[in-house]
C-alpha positions in Angstrom: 20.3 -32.2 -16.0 17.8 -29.4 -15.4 18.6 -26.9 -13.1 17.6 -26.5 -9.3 16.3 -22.6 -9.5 15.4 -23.4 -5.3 18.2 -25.4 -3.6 16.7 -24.7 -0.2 13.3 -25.5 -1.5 10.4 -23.0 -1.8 10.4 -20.1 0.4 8.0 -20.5 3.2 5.0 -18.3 3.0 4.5 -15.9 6.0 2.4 -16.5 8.9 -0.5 -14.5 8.5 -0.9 -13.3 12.4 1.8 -10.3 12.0 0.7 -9.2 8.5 -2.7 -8.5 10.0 -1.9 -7.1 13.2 0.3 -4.8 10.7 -2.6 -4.3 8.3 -5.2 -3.1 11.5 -2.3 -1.1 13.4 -1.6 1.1 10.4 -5.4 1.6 10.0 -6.4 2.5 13.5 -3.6 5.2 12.8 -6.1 7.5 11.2 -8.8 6.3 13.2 -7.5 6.8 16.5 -6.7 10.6 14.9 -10.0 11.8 14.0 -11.8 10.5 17.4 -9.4 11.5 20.5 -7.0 14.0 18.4 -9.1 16.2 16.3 -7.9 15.4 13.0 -10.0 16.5 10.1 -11.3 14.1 7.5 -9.6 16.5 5.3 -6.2 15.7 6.4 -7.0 12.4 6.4 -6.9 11.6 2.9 -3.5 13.4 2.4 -2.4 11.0 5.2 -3.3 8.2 2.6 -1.5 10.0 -0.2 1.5 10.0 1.8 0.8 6.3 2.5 0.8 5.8 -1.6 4.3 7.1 -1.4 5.4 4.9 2.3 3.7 1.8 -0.5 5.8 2.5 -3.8 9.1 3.2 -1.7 9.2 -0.6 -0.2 8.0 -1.7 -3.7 11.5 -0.6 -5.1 13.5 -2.9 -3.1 11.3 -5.5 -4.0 11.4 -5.5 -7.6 15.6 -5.3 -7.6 16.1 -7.7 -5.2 13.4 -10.4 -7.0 15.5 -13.4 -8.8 12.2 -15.0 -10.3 11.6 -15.4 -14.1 9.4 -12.2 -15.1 6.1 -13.3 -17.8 6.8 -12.3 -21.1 5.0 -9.4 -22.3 3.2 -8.8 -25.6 6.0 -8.1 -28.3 9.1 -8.3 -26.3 11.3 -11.2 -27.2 13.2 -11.0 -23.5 11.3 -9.7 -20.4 12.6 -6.4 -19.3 15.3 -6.3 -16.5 14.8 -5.5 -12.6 16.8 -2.1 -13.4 14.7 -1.4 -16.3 11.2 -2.9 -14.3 12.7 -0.3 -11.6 11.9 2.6 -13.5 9.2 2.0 -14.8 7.8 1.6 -11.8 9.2 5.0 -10.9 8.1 7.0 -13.4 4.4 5.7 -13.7 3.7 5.2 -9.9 5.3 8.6 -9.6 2.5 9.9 -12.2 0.2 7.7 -10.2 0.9 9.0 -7.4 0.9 13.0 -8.3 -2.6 12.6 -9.8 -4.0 11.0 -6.9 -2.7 13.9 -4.9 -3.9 16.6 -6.8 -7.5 15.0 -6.5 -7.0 14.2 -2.5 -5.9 18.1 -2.3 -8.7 19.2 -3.7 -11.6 17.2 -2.0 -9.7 17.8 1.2 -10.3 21.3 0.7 -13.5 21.4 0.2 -14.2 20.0 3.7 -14.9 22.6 6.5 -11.9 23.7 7.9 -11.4 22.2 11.4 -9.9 24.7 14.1 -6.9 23.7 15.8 -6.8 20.3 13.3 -4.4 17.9 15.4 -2.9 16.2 12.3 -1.2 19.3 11.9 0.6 20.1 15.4 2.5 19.5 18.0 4.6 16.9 15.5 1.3 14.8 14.8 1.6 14.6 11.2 5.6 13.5 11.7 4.4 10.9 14.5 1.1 9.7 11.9 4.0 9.3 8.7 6.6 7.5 11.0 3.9 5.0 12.5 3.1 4.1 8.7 6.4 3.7 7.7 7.3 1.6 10.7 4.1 -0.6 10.0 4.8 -1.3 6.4 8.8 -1.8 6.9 7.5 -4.5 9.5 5.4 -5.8 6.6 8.7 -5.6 4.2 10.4 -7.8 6.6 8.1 -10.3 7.7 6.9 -10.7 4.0 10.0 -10.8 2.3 13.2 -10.1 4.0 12.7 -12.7 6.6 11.0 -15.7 4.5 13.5 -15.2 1.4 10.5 -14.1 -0.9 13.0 -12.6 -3.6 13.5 -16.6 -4.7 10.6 -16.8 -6.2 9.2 -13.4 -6.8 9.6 -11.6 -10.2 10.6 -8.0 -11.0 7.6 -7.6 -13.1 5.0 -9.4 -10.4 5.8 -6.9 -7.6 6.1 -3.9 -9.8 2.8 -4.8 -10.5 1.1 -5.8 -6.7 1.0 -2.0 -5.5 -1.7 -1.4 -8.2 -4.4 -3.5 -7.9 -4.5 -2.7 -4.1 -4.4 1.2 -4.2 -6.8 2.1 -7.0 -9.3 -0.1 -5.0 -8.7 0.8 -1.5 -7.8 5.0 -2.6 -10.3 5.3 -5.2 -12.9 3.4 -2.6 -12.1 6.3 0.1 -11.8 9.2 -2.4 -15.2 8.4 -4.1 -17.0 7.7 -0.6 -15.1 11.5 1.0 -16.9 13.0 -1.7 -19.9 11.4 -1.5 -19.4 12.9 2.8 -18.6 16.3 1.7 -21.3 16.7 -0.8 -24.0 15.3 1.6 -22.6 17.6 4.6 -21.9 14.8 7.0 -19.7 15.4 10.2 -15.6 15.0 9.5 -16.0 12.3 12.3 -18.0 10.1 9.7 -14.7 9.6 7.9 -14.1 7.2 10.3 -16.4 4.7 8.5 -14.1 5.1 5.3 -11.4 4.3 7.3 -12.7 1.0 9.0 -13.9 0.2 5.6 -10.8 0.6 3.8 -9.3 -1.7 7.1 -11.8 -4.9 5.9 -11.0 -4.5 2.3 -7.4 -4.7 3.3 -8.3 -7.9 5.7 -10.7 -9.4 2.5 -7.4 -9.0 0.4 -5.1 -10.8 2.6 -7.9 -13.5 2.8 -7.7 -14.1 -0.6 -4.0 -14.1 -1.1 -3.8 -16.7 1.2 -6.8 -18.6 -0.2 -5.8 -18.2 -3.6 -1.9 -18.1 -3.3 0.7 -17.7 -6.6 1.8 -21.1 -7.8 5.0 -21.2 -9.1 7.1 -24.5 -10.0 10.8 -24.1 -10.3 12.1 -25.2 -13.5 
């Protein structure tokens, strides 16, 4: 007799008004910084770099607490483990990561300097890091923890979910804070980067849900 992987049945999938209250929250963040605080558009991106690392830290957990069957991979008889998936993760996201901030250092600094830059007083930057980090733990709960997603998740499928959502959202705003610097337009007009970064979060939730991961349990 084949075995049950899900006694209790699939996990149920989360509702999708929390995730993007959380998604336009965290965005409105930086937004509501550069219009009533005086952050600079500068700062702004190393805001995001730090969001890379808020993002990879609640990947972690995922990938070794996941109990689903990780694809095999080209010229590996077994899949690896979640320890061994772990890091890996580490090490390249940490690479990732480290390259990405070296590039968001240096366009940042070739913005003008703003006087008296908010992001960087009076405990801003601490109060900016912390609302990001309580936004995406809420995220961790209401899209794993609390639905049980670790039955049917695998090691290797959330290792891998970070990726495809940073390089297009980051790279978007790095390429388009150039494009701002080089053309001389006010810090304020980073705002626009911001929003759009905010729909092309939304459009990806959209099309997780319309397009959701099938898995059958075996």
């Amino acid at each position: 007799m084949p075995r049950q992987r899900f006694p209790f049945g699939q996990p149920e999938r989360p509702a999708r008004g929390p995730v993007v209250a959380a998604i336009i929250v965290g965005n409105l963040i930086p937004i509501f910084g550069v219009l009533f605080l005086g952050w600079s558009a500068g700062s702004i991106l190393i805001l995001y770099w730090i969001e890379n690392a808020i993002v990879g830290l609640f990947t972690l957990p995922r990938i070794l607490m996941a109990e689903g069957e990780s694809p095999e991979i080209a010229g590996r008889e077994n899949p690896p483990g979640r320890l061994g998936t772990a890091m890996f993760f580490l090490i390249h996201y940490g690479i990732f990561w480290t390259v990405h901030g070296v590039f968001a250092g240096v366009l940042a600094a070739s913005f003008p300097r703003v006087e008296g830059d908010g992001l960087w007083t009076a405990g801003s930057f601490a109060l900016a890091v912390l609302a990001m980090v309580v936004t995406h733990g809420l995220m961790f709960w209401r899209t794993w923890i609390r639905i049980d997603a670790r039955r049917t998740a695998s090691p290797v499928g959330e290792m891998f979910k970070p990726y495809g959502r940073l390089i297009v959202l980051h790279v978007t705003v790095l390429l388009g804070a150039f494009g701002l610097s080089q053309l001389g337009a006010p810090a304020w007009t980073i705002t626009l980067l911001c929003v759009g970064k905010m729909i092309l979060e939304l459009g990806a939730e959209t099309v997780m849900r319309l397009f959701p991961e099938e898995k059958e349990p075996a």
